[in-house]
C-alpha positions in Angstrom: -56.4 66.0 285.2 -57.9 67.0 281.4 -61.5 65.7 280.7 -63.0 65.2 277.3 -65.2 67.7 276.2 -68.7 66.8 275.0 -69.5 67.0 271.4 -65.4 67.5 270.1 -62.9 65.5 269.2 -60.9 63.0 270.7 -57.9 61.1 270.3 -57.9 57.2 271.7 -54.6 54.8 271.4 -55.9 51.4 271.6 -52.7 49.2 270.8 -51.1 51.0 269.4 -53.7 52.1 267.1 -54.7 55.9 267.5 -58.9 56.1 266.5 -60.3 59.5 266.0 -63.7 59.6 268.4 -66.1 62.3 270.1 -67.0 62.6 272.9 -70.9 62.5 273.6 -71.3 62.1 277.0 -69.5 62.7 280.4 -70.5 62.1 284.2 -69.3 61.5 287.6 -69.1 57.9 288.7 -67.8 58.6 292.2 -64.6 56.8 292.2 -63.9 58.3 288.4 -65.6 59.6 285.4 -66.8 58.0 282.2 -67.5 59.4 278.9 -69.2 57.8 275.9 -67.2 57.8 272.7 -68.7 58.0 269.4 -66.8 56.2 266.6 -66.8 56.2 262.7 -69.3 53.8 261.2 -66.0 52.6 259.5 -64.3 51.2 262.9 -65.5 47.8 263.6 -63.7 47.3 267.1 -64.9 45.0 269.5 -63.9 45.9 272.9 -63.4 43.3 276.1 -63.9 43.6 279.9 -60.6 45.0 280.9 -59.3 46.7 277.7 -57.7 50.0 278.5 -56.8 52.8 275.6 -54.4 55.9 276.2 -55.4 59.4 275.7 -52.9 61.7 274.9 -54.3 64.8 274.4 -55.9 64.8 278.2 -52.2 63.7 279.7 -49.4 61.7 278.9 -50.4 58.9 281.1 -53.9 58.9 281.0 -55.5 55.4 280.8 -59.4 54.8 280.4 -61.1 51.4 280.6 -63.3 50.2 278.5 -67.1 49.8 280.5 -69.9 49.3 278.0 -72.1 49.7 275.5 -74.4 52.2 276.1 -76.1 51.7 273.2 -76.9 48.5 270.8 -75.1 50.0 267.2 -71.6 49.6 269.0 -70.5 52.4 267.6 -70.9 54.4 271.2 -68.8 53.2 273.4 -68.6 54.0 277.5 -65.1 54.1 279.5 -63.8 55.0 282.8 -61.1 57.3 283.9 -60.3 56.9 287.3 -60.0 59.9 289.7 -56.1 59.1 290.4 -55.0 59.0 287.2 
């Protein structure tokens, strides 16, 4: 399995919807990893428990799960790749 790559760019799909991020942060959770993606100032997404996006550039299949906010602008946003995908 690909990870993101702090400070470059990423692709997310969220519903069909591809958002242009970067990463800004990555670390091991134990049962997966989770990175914090920065978007534009333009995207005003609201994310929910649950919510999963696709990532094609790290693998056809690969799914991350929306986790937090890190941060109180909402414009960083944490997920969660499990270790299986």
């Amino acid at each position: 399995m690909k990870l993101p790559i702090i400070n470059h760019p990423l692709d997310l799909v969220i519903k069909g919807t591809t958002h242009h991020v970067t990463c800004t942060d990555l670390f091991d959770g134990g049962y997966g990893y989770y990175f914090d993606a920065l978007f534009p100032k333009a995207t005003q997404r609201k994310f929910s428990e649950g919510e999963q996006c696709g990532m094609p550039e790290l693998g056809e299949q690969c799914l991350a799960d929306f986790a937090s906010y890190p941060q109180r602008d909402h414009q960083t946003v944490r997920f969660f790749i499990p270790k299986w995908s």
